[in-house]
N, C-alpha and C positions, 0 to 999 in steps of 0.2 A: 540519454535513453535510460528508461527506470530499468534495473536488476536486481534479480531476485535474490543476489546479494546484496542485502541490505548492513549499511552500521546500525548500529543498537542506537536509536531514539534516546536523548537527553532526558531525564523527567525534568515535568514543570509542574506547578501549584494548580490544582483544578481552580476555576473556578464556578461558582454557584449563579449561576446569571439571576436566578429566577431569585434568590436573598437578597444580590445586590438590588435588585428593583423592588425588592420589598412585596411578589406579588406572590400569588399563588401559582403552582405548575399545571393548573389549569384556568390559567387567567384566558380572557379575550386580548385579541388584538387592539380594542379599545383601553381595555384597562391596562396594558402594557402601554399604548401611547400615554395614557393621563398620570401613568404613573413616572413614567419618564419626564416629562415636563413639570409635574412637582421640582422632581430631584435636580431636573437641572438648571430648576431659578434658585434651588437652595442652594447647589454648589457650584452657582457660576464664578468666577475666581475674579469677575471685573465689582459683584455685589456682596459675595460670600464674608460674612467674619470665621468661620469654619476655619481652622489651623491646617486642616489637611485637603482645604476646599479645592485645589484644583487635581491632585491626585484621586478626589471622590470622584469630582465632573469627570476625567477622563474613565475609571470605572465605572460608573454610571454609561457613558457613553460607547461604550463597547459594549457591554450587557444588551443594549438596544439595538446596538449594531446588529445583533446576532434574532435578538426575539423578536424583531421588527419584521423578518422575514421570513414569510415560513417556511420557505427549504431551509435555511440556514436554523431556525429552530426546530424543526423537523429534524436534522441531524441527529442539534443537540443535543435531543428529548431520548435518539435513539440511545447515542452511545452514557449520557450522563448520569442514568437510572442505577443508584446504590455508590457514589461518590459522594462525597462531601466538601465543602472551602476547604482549601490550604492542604488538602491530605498532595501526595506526593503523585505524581500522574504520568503516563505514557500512555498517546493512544494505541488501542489493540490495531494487529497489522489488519490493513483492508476494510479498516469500520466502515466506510464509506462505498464500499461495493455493494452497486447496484443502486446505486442513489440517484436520482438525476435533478441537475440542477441548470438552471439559466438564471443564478446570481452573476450579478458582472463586476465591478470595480469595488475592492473591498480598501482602499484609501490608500493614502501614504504605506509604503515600506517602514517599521517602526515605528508605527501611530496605536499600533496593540499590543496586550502583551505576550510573554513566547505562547502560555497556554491557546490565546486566537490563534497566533500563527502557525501552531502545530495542528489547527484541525482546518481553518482555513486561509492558510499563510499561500496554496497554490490560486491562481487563477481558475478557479472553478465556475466555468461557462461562461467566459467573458462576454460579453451582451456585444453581438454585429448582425450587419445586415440590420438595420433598424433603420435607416436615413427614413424619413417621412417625405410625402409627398401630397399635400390636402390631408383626406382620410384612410390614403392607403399606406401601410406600413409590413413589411415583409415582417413575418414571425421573429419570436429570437430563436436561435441556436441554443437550443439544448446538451448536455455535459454527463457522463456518468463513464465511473470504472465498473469492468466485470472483469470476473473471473472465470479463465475457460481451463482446460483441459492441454497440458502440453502439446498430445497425442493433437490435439486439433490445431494447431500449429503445424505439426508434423506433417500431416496428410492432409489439410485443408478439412470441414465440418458445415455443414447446416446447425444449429444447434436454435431451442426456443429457450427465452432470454429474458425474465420477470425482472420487473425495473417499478420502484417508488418512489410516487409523484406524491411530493406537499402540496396538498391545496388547504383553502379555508373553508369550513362550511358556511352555512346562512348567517349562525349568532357567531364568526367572528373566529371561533375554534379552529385549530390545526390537525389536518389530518393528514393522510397517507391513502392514494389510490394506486394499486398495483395495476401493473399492462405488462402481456407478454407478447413478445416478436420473436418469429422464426429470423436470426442472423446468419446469414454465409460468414463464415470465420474461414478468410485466406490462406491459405497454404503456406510457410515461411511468415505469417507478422510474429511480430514480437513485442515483449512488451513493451510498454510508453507508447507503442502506433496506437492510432486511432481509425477502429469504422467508420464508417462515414454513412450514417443513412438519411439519404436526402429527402425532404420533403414529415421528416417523423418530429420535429422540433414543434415549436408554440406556432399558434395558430397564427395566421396575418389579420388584416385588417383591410377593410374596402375593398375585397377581392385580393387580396395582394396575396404572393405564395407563404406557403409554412417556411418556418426556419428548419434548417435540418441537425441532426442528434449525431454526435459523436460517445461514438463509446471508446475508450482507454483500456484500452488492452492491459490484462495481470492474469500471471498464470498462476494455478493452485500447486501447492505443493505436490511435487512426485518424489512416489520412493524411491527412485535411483536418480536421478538428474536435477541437478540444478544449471539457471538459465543465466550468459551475461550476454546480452545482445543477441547474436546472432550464434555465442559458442554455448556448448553445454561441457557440464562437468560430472564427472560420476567417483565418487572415492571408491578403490577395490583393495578390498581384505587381501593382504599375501603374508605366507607363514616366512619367519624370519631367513629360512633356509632360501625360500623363494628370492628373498630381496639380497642375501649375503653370494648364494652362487649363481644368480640367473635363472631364468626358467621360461614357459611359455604357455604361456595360462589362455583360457576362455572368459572372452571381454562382451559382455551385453552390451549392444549398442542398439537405436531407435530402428534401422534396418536386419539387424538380428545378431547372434553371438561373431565374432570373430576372434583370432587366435592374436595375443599380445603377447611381443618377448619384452619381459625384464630384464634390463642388463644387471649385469653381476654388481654389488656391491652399492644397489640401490638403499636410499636412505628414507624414510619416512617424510611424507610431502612430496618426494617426489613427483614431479607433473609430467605425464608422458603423451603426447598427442598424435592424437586419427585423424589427420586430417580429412576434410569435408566432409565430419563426420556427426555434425551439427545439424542444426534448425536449415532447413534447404532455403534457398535460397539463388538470384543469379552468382553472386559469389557466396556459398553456403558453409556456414560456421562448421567450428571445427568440435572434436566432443577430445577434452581432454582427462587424461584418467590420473587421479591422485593417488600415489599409493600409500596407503594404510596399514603398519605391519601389525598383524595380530598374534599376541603368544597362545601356543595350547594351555588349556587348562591342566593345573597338576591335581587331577583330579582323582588319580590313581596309586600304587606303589609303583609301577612301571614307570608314570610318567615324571614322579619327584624323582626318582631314582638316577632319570636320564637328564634332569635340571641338577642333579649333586656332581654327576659326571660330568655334564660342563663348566660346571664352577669348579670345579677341581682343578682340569683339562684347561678351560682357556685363560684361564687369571685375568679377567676382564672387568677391569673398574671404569662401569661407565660415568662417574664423575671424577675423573684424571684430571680434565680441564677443570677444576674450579679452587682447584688449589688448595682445601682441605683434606 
């Protein structure tokens, strides 16, 4: 299940797909095939005298991979505009929300490089429901992440829901058509689930039914909660008196404030848990409180005065442990 705690993304080497093929970033989808098929009698590595010739074919061969498709170049086009070869790269979080794809088998595991598989290393719309029958063929199954609102998790939501379709025009060009859908967003999903709207995928064939669209649940950032499964998390400010003798403070939770004791001699990180006090649910996550100690500012004569009094008062060397 994805979490909206994430580890920090590896950077990898952009690459320029539209340089390696030598085209323009408004070429046709013909002139991207003819130009791929030059490149790849030049550096087939069974004809090639080229030194570097099978490492070009397999560049070469990914660059097509990607502009060959127009969703998969539609992507590209989105997030690649103002990068350049070789610079240093991570994609921004969520570039791909609201995207919708019915690309399906993107090859071998390690047939591309990290940059491919950092934008399309997941299974993005795997292609089913397709068996043929004569001329009837059920649609494909359509794919896209959105972005909802926690609060709509929380209380369940109708919400309308704009989604970009890559198509081709007449001469060949890659474009973007937008479509919006009213979605019911469930009460308790979370993220990584998937909607299910049946019947909204690619069109069938000889009467046959549409494939239906899965959207991928991803929540937006809130200002107080963060999301891992089915728990939430909230960090609270307490003043060091709070955390050193206990106390019993006022805790914002998704069904309203309630009263949290600190125990005495809390330390910073602490995790204190409310139970069922998370994303609802039949067994509904728990909302865990991190504590956070924050100093007053000595922003005053009173208040240095009362930070000289306890340096004086407690002779407290908080690096005892480090041996210097």
């Amino acid at each position: 299940m994805i979490s909206t705690i994430r580890p920090i993304e590896p950077a990898v080497e952009f690459k320029d797909y539209y340089k390696v093929m030598g085209v323009a970033r408004d070429a046709s989808q013909d002139e991207i095939k003819r130009a791929y098929r030059k490149l790849a009698r030049k550096y087939h590595p069974d004809v090639s005298k080229e030194r570097d010739a099978e490492a070009r074919f397999k560049e070469v061969g990914e660059a097509y991979e990607v502009l060959k498709d127009p969703e998969r170049r539609a992507a590209y086009d989105r997030l690649a505009s103002g990068w350049k070869e070789g610079q240093e790269f991570r994609p921004p979080p969520d570039w791909d929300a609201g995207f919708e794809f019915s690309v399906g088998d993107l090859g071998e595991a390690g047939a591309f490089s990290d940059f491919f598989e950092s934008l399309f290393g997941r299974a993005r719309g795997a292609r089913a429901g397709t068996a043929r029958s004569g001329f009837r063929a059920r649609g494909q199954d359509h794919h896209a992440k959105v972005l909802v609102d926690l609060e709509d998790s929380l209380h369940g939501a109708t919400r309308p829901i704009t989604l970009r379709v890559p198509e081709l025009t007449p001469d060949g060009h890659v474009t973007t058509r937008e479509h919006t859908l009213n979605v019911r967003i469930p009460k308790g999903v979370r993220e990584g689930q998937q909607i299910r709207l049946t019947g909204q995928g690619g069109a069938g064939m000889g009467n046959a039914p549409p494939g239906d669209l899965f959207l991928e649940v991803e929540f937006r950032p809130h200002p107080l909660y963060r999301a891992d499964g089915a728990d939430l998390y909230l960090d609270l400010p307490v003043a060091p008196w709070e955390a050193a003798l206990g106390a019993t403070v006022k805790v914002p939770t998704p069904a309203g404030p309630v009263d949290l004791k600190v125990p005495a001699g809390s330390r910073q990180g602490r995790k204190l848990r409310l139970k069922a006090r998370g994303i609802p649910a039949r067994e509904p996550g728990d909302l865990y409180v991190v504590l956070q100690l924050t100093l007053p500012p000595a922003d005053s004569e009173a208040s240095r005065a009362a930070y000289r009094e306890m340096e004086a008062r407690l002779k407290f060397n908080p690096r005892a442990g480090l041996g210097v």
